[in-house]
Phi, psi and omega in degrees: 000124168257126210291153173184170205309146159288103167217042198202153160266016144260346157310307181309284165348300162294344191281278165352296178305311174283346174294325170304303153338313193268332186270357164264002159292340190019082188276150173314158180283343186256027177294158142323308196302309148332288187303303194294303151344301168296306170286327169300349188270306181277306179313311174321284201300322176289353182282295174306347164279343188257322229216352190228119166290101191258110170306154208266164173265157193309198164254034127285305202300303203285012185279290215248021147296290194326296197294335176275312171344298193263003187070038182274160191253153163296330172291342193270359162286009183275316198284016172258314202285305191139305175204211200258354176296296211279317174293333139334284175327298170323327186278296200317312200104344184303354172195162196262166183244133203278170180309311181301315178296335179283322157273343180295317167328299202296317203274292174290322178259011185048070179238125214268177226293322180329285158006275185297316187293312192064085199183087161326138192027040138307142184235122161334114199259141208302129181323127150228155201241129193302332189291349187233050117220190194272073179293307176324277191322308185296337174277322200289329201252058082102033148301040185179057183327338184289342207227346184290346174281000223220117193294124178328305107040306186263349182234357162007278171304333217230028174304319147353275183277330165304319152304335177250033167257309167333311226256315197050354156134010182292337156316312164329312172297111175343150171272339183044099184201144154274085148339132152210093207238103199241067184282165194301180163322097173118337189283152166231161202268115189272083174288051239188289189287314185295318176303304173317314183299309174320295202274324185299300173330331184283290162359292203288340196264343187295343180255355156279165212242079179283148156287218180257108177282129178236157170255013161262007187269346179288076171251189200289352176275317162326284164313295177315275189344302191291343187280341184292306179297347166314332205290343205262139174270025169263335197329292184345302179292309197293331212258328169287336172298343205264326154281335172311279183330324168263009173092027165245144153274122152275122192244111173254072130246146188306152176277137165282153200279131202110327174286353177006063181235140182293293198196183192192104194266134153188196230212116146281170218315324196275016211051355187323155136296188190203172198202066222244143177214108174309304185095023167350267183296113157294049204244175165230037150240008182260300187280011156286285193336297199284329154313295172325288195329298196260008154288336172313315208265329161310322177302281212299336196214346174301073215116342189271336200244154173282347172293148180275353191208179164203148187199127197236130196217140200052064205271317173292026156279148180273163185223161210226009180258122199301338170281001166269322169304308166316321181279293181322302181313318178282317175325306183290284197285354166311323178268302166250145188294176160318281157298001149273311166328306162300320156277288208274038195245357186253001201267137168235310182320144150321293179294321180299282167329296179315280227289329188295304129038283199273330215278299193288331156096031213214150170276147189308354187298309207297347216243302178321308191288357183262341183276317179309318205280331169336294194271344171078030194225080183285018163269351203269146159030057150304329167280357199267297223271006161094036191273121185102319198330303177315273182331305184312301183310296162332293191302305171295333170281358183058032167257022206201119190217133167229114176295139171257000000 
């Protein structure tokens, strides 16, 4: 046979045969024959790098190339797997192999990460460590669609691989936020967990459907409007459409536990605002307050500042940062001015708040809860203030959901 280019499979085929043919022949090395050998050796592999797509092998077949190769035992796979149930399994196919077990591979048996991964030139992605935010909580409220179908139980192991489908590398990224996180005595503040809630609000506001936002349409006849709606017991719901509409997102999630947060202004990739509000307090003199707070910091400061966000916790606390006073200050006086404030701030009565109120065009929640927060004395005008009233409003409107 005189060797030539390969350029059909059935060349390839013949080419094949005969290379098989000359090496059970075992010809001397200066032979022809040798000599032929080598070049059909070489015209083969080129064809198949140009013209035969050859599957890469699973990560169990390349487990047990590596294991014959070096002459391993299924006991010498525990301290890469964990333990001799699970590399049984792994060997089986009966369980899949998680990241950590995926560096453990790459590092100890060197197998490379594409492999194990199965993602041409995929590179093992950089450690996130599960123990420090709240995945289990984060699987329940169903973050994490690849995986929400699926039972905790089953997916565990794969805490891991659940964060960097959540995080998409978003992990990495600062939170760049002003703080204002004032947890009870003793308590520490999981800033692990406030990063996660920050990219699910983002999440959540990039899929709504806005208008277009200009900051000259928030004007004081705008704002006056919204305070009008408190008075209506749907106002709430009118009042995130009212925003929608001018291009803020409003995000309504519950806070995750350690975060001890109300809300939050901040600005996606695209500059939108974003609004993000837990409803911690189930009150309608908190979710006026905390709306107003962080429509402040969308007027006043968003964009204005070098921080990307602001988030505020324990909004009924005073705050000693001036840019948080501010966002207070707007808060307040939007509903009642400054020289109003001053006659209704002596009121004790039921009837006296309703009519002021009624007078103001404003619901009795908004005049109690300023009263309450005034005096630091949360036993006062408990019926005023509209306790439960929210979620319950939401929930029925089918904007607010918490898995149980």
């Amino acid at each position: 046979m005189n060797p030539k280019l390969i350029k059909t499979a059935v060349d390839h085929r013949e080419a094949t045969n005969r290379l098989e043919g000359l090496m059970l022949s075992d010809p001397p090395a200066d032979s022809e024959e040798s000599e032929e050998i080598e070049l059909l050796a070489f015209l083969i592999e080129k064809y198949e790098q140009e013209q035969i797509e050859i599957d890469a092998p699973s990560p169990v077949e390349a487990i047990r190339f590596r294991m014959e190769q070096q002459g391993l035992k299924q006991g010498d796979l525990v301290p890469f797997i964990g333990n001799k149930s699970k590399v049984s399994e792994i060997l089986s196919g009966k369980r899949p192999l998680t990241l950590p077990m995926i560096r453990n591979l790459h590092r100890g048996l060197e197998i490379p990460s594409d492999v194990l991964l199965q993602e041409p030139g995929e590179q093992i992605p950089e450690r996130i460590d599960p123990s420090a935010y709240p995945v289990r909580e984060m699987h329940k409220r169903g973050w994490i669609p690849q995986y929400s179908e699926r039972e905790w139980p089953t997916v565990k192991n794969h805490d891991e691989e659940m964060l960097h489908a959540f995080f998409r590398g978003r992990h990495l990224e600062p939170i760049g936020a002003l703080n204002r996180q004032k947890a009870r005595a003793k308590s520490k503040i999981n800033d692990e967990a406030l990063h996660a809630w920050r990219c699910r609000a983002l999440d959540l506001a990039g899929e709504k459907n806005l208008g277009s936002f200009k900051s000259e349409d928030l004007t004081e006849h705008f704002i006056r409007q919204l305070t009008y709606l408190s008075e209506r017991p749907e106002g709430p719901v009118l009042a995130v459409q009212s925003l929608e509409e001018r291009g803020i997102a409003v995000v309504l999630e519950p806070q995750l536990e350690g975060t001890f947060l109300d809300g939050a202004a901040m600005l996606l990739p695209s500059g939108t605002p974003v609004i993000g509000l837990t409803l911690r307090y189930d009150r309608l003199d908190n979710f006026w307050f905390t709306l107003f707070h962080e429509l402040g910091h969308v007027k006043l400061h968003l964009g204005k500042v070098e921080k990307r966000g602001f988030w505020d916790s324990e909004i009924d606390k005073y705050s000693e940062n001036l840019i948080e006073l501010e966002a207070d200050r707007f808060a307040l006086n939007e509903f009642i001015p400054e020289e109003e404030w001053d006659e209704l701030r002596h009121l004790r009565l039921a009837d006296q708040i309703s009519q002021a109120a009624r007078r103001l065009s404003i619901h009795p929640a908004i005049i109690a809860g300023r009263l309450r927060r005034e005096a630091q004395d949360y036993r006062r005008h408990r019926t005023l203030i509209g306790q439960g009233k929210v979620k319950e409003l939401f929930r029925y409107h089918g904007l607010f959901e918490l898995r149980k």
